[in-house]
N, C-alpha and C positions, 0 to 999 in steps of 0.2 A: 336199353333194349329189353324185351319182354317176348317172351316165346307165351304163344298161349296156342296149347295142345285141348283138342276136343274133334271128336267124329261127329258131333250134333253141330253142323252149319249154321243154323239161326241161332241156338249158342254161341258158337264162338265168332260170330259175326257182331252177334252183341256185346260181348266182354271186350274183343276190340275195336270195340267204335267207344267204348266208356274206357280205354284206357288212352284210348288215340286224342278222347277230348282232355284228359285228365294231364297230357301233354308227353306220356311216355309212346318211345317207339316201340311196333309192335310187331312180329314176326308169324306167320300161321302154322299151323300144322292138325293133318285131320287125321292120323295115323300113328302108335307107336313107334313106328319103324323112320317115318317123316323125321318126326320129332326129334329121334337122336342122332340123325342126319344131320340136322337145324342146329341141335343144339353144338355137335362136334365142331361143325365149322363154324358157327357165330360166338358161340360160347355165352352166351345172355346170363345178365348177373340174376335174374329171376324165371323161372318155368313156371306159368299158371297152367298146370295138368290135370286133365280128367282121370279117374280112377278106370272107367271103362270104355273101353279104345277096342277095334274091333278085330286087331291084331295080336298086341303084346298088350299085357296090364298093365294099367299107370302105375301100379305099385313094382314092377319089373322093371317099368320107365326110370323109375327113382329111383329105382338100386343102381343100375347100371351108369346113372347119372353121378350118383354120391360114389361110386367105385371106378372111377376115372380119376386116374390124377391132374388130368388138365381141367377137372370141370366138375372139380373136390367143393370151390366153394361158392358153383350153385345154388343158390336156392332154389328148392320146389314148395311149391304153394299148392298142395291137391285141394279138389273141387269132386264133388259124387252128388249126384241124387237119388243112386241106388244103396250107396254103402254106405249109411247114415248112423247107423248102432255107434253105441261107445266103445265094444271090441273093434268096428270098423276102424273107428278113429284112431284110436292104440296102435291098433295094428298099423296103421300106414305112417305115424306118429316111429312108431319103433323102426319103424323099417328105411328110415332117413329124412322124412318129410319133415321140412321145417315150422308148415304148419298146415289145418286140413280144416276146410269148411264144408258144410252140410246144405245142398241146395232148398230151398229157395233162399240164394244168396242178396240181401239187402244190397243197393250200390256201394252209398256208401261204407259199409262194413268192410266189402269189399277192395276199394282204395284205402281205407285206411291199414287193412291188413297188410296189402305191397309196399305202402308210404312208410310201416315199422318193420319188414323186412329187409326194404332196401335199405334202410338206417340202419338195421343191423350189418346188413351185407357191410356198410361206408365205414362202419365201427370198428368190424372185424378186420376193413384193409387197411385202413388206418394204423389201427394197433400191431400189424404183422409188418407196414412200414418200420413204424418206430420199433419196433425190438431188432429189425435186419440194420436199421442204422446205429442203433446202441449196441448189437453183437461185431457188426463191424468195427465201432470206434473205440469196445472192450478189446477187439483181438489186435488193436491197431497199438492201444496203452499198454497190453502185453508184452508187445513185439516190442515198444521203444523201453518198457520197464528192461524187459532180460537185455536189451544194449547197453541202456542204460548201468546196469548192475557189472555187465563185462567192459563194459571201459572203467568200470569204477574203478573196480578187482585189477584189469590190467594198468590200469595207469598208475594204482598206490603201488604196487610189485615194482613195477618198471623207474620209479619215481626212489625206491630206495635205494637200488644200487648209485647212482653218483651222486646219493647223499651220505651214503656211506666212505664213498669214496672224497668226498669234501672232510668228512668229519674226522677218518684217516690220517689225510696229509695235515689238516690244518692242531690235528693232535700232534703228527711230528713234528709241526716247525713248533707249536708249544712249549713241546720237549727240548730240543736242541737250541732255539733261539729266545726263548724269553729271558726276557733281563740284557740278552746281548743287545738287543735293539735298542729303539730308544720308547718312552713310554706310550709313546702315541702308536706305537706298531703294536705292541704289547694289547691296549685295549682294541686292536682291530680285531686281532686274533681270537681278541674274547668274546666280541660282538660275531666274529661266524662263529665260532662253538656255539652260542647260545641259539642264533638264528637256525643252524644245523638240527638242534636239539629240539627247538619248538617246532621245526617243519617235521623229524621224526615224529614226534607225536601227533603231531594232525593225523600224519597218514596212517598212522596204528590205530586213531579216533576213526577217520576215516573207513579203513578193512572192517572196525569189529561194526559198526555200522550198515555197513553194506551184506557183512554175515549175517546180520541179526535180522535183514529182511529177507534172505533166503531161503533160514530154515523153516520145514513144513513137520507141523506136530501132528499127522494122520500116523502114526507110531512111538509117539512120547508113552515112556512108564510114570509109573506116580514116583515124583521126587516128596523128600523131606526133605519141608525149605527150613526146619530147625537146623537139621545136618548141612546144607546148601551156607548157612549163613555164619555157621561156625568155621566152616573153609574158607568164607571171604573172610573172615574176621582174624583169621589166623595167613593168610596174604597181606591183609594190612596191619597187622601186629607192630612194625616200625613204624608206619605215620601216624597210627594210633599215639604212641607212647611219646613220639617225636611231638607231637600237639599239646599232649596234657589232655586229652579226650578221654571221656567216658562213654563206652558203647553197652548198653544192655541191650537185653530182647526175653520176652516173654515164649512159652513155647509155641511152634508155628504148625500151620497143618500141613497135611500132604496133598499135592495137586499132579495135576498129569501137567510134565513138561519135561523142558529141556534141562540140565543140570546148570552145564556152562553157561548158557546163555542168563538164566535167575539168579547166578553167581555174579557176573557182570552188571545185571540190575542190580542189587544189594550196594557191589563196589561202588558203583554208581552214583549210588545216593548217597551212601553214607560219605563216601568221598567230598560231595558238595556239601556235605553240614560239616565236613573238618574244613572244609576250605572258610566258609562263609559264617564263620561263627564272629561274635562280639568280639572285638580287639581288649576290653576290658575281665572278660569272661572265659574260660575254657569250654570247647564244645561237650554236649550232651547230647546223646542218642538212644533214643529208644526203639525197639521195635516190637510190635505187636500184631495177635493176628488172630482173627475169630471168623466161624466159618457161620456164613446166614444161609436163609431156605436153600437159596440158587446160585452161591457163588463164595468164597474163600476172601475174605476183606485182610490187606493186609495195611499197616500204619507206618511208616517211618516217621520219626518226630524229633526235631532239633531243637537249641536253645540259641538259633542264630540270626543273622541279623533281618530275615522274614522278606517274604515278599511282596510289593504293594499288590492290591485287586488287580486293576488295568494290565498287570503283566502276567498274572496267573496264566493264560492261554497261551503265549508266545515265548513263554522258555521253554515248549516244548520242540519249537522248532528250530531246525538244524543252523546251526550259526551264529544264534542269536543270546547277545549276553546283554543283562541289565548293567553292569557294571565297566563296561569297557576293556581298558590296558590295567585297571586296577589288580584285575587278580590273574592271575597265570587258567590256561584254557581256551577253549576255541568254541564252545558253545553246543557241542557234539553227545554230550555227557548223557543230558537229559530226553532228547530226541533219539537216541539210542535206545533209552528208558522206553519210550514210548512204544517203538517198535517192535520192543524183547517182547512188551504186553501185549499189546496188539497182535502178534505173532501166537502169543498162547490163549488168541481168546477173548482177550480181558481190556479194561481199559486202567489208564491212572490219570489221578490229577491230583491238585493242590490247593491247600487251605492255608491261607495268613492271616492274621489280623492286621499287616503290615510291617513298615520299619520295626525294628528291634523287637517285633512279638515271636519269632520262631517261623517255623514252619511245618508241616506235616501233610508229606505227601503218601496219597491212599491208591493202594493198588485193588482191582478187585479181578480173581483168576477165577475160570469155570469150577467146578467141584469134581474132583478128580472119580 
């Protein structure tokens, strides 16, 4: 539908008989006043309007057209034979027109002008479609994210008390009944402590996981992750020494974050190059860290047993271990890692050369 506004009759009897061949419907109006009659109640994705109406001005027409909110995203197409200057054109241009031609109007100039405004017009609802279905189905992944995160939260809470409560009694009968039994009660006993012990840890994997996508850094101060790294390093001070491991680090810079949370990244890692070092070998770590144009590069680097290509991508996600029952862990470690980054910013990944070449995983955080 096309509204074509003009008080010259053989005008506008002519533009719509060229638009009625051209195949669009077409609507009259000989009057300002008409007009926004027509257009209120029809609402036409295009107005072809005359500048000079013998009532209200077309450039009035326009205002009042683009300053409706039902009928915001009209197009007007002015048309003058009198107000042909280039101030003319500015002016009705400024004043809401989406675009403005100077009589004597060629035909075809003329349909090709509505043929790229109504493409614009299809562009524009197009694209206001797709953003109302993407802001729907963002506020939809919001709404299942924060469920998501409160069943996480409540069901690891809810989930230690009558693990506590297993790990309790089955410490008393430990206490009081081992050795009474006979050997095969004895190794039951040991197999729930341990089960106990590994499902504790999940859900403490679990919690600090589900933390670590929580926190919002729109108020983080700048940490020293030298100082951040000396605290983790003196929390693992016993499985450090318990390994035979060597931890250095080079001095680190200062970034805007979290404390706790860059602490737990560190433990993190460095925890996986003690776990996964060379059975013939003692673990080696280093850490280093140099700040580029637009970001804070930081290195952790081990002497362990490396990780092939194909799996670089996929130990960052939550559950997933390359090694099986072989080593103690749930797979939680490193996707935690991810998220602490992610969280501030930043992204990580990892460099191997493979089986027994090491590893060296590279963080990079904003510049504080």
């Amino acid at each position: 539908m096309i509204l074509n506004v003009d008080d010259h009759e053989a005008g506008r009897y002519a533009r719509s008989r060229l638009l009625k061949q051209a195949g669009y419907e077409v609507a009259e109006a000989g009057t300002g006043k008409r007009a926004l009659e027509l257009a209120a109640s029809l609402q036409p994705p295009l107005v072809l309007l005359d500048v000079n109406l013998p009532d209200i001005s077309g450039l009035e027409v326009c205002r009042r057209i683009k300053s409706d909110p039902k009928l915001g995203s009209t197009l007007v197409l002015q048309v003058s034979a009198s107000a042909v200057t280039s101030g003319d054109r500015v002016g009705g241009l400024d004043n809401g027109a989406d675009a403005y031609l100077v009589e004597p109007v060629d035909a075809e100039v003329l349909l090709a002008t509505v043929r790229a405004l109504l493409r614009m017009r299809k562009a524009e609802s197009d694209l206001a479609e797709v953003n109302k279905a993407l802001q729907m189905a963002n506020n939809l992944l919001v709404r299942r994210n924060e469920d998501l995160q409160r069943f996480a939260y409540a069901a690891s809470h809810d989930l230690q008390e009558p693990l506590r409560t297993i790990s309790n009694f089955t410490g008393l009968l430990d206490k009081r009944y081992r050795g009474q039994l006979d050997a095969g009660a004895d190794q039951i006993l040991t197999y729930i402590q341990q089960g106990a012990a590994r499902m504790s840890t999940l859900i403490h994997g679990l919690l600090i996981y589900e933390q670590a996508g929580q926190e919002s850094g729109a108020e983080w101060p700048s940490v020293d992750l030298s100082q951040v790294l000396a605290w983790t390093l003196k929390d693992l001070e016993h499985s450090i020494a318990e390994s035979g491991a060597t931890v250095t680090y080079d001095p680190l810079p200062t970034v805007r974050g979290h404390a706790v949370l860059l602490s737990q990244l560190f433990q993190n890692l460095i925890h996986n190059g003690l776990k996964y070092h060379k059975a013939e070998e003692a673990a080696r770590i280093h850490v280093t860290g140099k700040k580029t144009q637009n970001a804070n590069e930081i290195a952790v680097s081990d002497n362990g047993i490396g990780i092939p290509s194909e799996y670089h991508r996929m130990i960052f996600a939550p559950f997933q271990r390359l090694h099986g029952g072989e080593s103690p862990g749930f797979g939680i470690g490193l996707a935690t890692c991810q998220r602490i980054v992610e969280r501030h910013g930043g992204r990580i990944w990892v460099e191997s050369a493979g089986l027994g070449a090491g590893s060296t995983f590279y963080i990079s955080l904003p510049t504080a």
